[in-house]
C-alpha positions as CSV (number, residue, x, y, z in Angstrom):
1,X,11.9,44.0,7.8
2,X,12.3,40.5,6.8
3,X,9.6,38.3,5.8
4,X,10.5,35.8,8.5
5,X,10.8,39.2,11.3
6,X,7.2,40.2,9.4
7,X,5.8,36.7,10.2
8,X,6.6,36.7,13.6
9,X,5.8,40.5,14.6
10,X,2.3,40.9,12.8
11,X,1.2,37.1,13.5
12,X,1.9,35.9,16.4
13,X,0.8,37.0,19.8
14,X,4.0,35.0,21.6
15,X,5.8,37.6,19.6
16,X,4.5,40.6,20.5
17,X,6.7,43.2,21.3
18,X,5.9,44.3,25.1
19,X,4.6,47.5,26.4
20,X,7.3,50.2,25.7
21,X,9.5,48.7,23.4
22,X,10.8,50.5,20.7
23,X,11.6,48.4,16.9
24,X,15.2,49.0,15.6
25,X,15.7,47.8,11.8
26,X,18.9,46.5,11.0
27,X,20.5,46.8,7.9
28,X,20.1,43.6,6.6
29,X,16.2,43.8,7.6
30,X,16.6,41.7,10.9
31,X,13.9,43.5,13.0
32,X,15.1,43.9,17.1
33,X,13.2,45.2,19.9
34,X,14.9,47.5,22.7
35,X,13.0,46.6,25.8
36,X,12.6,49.2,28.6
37,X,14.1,46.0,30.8
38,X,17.6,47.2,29.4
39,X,17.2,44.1,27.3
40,X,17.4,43.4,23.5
41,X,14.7,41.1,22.0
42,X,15.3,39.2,18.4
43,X,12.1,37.8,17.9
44,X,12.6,35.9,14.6
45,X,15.7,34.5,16.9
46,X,13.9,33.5,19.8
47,X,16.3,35.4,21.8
48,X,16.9,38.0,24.6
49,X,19.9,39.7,25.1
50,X,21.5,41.5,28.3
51,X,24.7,42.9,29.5
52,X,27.0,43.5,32.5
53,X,24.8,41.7,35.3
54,X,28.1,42.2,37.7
55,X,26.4,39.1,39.5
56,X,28.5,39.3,43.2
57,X,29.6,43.2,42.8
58,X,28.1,44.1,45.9
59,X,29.2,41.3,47.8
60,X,32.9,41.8,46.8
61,X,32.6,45.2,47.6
62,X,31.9,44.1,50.8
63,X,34.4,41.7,51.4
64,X,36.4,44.6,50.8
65,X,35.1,46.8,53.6
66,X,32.8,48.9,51.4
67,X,29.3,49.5,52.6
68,X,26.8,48.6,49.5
69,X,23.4,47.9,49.1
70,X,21.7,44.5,50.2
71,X,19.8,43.2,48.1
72,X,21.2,43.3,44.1
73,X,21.1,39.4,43.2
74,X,17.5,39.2,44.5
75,X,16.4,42.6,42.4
76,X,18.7,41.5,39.1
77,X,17.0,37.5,39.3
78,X,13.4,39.5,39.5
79,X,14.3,41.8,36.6
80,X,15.4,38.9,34.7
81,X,12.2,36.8,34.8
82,X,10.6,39.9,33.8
83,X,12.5,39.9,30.8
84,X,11.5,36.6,29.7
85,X,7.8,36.2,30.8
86,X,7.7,39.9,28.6
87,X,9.3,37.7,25.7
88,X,8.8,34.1,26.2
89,X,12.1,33.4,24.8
90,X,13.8,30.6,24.8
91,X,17.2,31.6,24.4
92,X,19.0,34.7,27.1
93,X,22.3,35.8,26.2
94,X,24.5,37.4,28.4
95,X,27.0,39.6,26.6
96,X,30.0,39.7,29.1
97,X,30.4,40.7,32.9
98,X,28.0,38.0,34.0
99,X,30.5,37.7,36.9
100,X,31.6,40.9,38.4
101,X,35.0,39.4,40.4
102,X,36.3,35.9,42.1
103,X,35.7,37.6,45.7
104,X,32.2,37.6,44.9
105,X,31.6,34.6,43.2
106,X,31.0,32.7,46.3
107,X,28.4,30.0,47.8
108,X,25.6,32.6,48.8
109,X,25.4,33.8,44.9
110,X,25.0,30.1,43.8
111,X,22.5,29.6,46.4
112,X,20.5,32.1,44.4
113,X,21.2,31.7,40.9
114,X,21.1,27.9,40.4
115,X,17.0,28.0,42.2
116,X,16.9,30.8,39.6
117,X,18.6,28.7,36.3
118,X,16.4,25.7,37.9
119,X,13.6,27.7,37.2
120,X,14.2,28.2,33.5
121,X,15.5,24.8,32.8
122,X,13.9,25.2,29.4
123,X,15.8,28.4,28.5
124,X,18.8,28.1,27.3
125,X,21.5,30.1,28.5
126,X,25.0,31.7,27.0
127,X,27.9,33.8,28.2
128,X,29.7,35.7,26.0
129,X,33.0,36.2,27.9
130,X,33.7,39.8,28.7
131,X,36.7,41.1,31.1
132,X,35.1,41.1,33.8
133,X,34.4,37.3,33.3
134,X,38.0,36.1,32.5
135,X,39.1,37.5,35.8
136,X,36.4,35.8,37.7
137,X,36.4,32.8,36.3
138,X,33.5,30.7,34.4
139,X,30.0,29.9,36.3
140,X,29.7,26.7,37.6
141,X,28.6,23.8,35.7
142,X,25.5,23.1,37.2
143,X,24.3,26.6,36.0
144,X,24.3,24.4,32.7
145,X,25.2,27.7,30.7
146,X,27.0,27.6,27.3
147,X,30.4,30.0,27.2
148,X,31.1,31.6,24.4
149,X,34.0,34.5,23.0
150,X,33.6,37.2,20.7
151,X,32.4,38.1,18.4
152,X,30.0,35.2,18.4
153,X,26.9,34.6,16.2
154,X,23.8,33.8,18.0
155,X,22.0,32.0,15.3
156,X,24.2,31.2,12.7
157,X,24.4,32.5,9.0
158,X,22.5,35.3,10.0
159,X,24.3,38.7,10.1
160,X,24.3,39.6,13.5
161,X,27.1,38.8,16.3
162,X,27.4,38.7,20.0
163,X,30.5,40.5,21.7
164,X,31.5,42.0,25.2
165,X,33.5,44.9,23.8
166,X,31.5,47.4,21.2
167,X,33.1,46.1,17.9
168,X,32.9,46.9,13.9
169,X,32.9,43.8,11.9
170,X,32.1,44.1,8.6
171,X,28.5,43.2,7.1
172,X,27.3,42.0,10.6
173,X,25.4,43.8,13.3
174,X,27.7,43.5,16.7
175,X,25.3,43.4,19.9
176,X,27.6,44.3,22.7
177,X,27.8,46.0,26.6
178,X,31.1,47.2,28.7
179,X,29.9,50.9,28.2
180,X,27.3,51.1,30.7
181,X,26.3,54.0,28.3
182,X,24.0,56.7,29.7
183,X,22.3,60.2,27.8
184,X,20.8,63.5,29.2
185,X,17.7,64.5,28.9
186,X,16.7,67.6,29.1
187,X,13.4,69.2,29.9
188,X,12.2,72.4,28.6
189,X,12.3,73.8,32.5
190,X,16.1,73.7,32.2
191,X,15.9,70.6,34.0
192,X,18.0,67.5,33.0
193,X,18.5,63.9,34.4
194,X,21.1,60.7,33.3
195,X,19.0,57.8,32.0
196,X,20.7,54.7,30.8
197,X,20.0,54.0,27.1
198,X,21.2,51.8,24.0
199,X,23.8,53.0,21.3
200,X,23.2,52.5,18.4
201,X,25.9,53.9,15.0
202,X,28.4,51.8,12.8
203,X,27.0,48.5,12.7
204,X,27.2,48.0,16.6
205,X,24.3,48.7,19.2
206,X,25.4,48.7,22.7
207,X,23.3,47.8,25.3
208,X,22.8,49.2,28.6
209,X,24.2,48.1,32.1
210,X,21.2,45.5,33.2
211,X,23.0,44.8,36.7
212,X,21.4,47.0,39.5
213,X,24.6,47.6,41.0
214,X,27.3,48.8,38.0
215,X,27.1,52.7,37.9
216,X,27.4,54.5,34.5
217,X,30.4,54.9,32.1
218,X,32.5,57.7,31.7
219,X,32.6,56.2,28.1
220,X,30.4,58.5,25.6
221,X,28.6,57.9,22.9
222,X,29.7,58.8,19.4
223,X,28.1,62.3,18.6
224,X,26.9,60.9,15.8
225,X,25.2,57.3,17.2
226,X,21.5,57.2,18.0
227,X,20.6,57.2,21.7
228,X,17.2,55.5,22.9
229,X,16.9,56.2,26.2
230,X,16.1,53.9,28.8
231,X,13.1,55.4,31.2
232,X,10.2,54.2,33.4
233,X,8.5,51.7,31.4
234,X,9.2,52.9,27.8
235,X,12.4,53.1,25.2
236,X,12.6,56.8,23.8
237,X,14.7,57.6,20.8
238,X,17.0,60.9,21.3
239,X,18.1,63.1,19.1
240,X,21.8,62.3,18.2
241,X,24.0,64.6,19.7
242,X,21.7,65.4,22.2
């Protein structure tokens, strides 16, 4: 750890880490927090990370004749101010697929989400394009969001970088999404369960799908990444390989 990740974890109570988070030291001594929100929290940074909302899946789905749950935008918006009244940050990065498709970029979604981003007129917001997003197209203005591509570097001179697509790059830290990565866990009654979790191995940790409506990846984890697990309320570190 740092001494500037020291200051802020040991001295003050803004930063915190919330109930259930679980520290993961980078390299360079940059201290993150995984957040049982499926959310990454740089303290030092002032940030807040999440991937792969998929804002408007369910309603393209829809559109397409598909019967899907009511209900997403509401329950993602909710999980989202959870994330930052649990870290007071200042600064929420979305790392690609804020936008799921164009049929479901419509007027009802930004009926929600600029209330929402009027809400949190003090937090700054960026997207990191992923695919998802290029297809879709880029949020309105008045969602008054900062776009970004990858790799990008949150806060710069600092060796960490923001992507969409898990991605080495030497002597930095990539944060990135797209895998919607999930482990098992198994339970010494023979019984097992899929929980999302963060991947973490070769200089990238991928992040959980935060969107309520996304589904897992077929995508595994290298056998040799560390998995923290993603269940009710807490981040639990698995055994690698698993």
């Amino acid at each position: 750890m740092n001494a500037l990740d020291h200051f802020f974890t040991t001295t003050s109570p803004k930063h915190t880490p919330p109930a259930g988070a679980c520290p993961l030291a980078l390299p360079s001594g940059t201290l993150l927090w995984l957040l049982p929100h499926r959310a990454v929290w740089w303290p030092s940074a002032d940030t807040v990370f999440v991937a792969d909302v998929h804002f408007g899946k369910a309603a393209a789905f829809r559109r397409a004749g598909q019967p899907v749950p009511q209900g997403t935008t509401a329950d993602n918006l909710a999980r989202l101010d959870a994330v930052l009244a649990a870290t007071d940050a200042q600064h929420l990065v979305f790392l690609g697929d804020f936008l799921h498709a164009r049929g479901g970029a419509q007027e009802p979604l930004w009926q929600q989400l600029l209330p929402w981003r009027q809400r949190h007129a003090a937090v700054q917001m960026t997207l990191v394009r992923g695919n998802h997003d290029r297809h879709a197209g880029d949020p309105p203005a008045q969602l008054a969001m900062a776009l970004a591509d990858e790799p990008w570097p949150p806060l710069p001179g600092a060796p960490v970088l923001a992507g969409h697509h898990p991605q080495a790059v030497a002597g930095h830290t990539v944060l990135a999404g797209h895998w919607h990565p999930v482990v098992r866990l198994r339970g010494r009654a023979r019984d097992a369960l899929s929980a999302p979790c963060f991947g973490w191995g070769d200089g990238q940790l991928v992040l959980p799908a935060f969107g309520a409506f996304t589904g897992a990846s077929p995508v595994a984890l290298p056998g040799h990444w560390q998995p923290f697990a993603v269940t009710p309320g807490q981040v639990v570190r698995v055994p690698a390989g698993g």
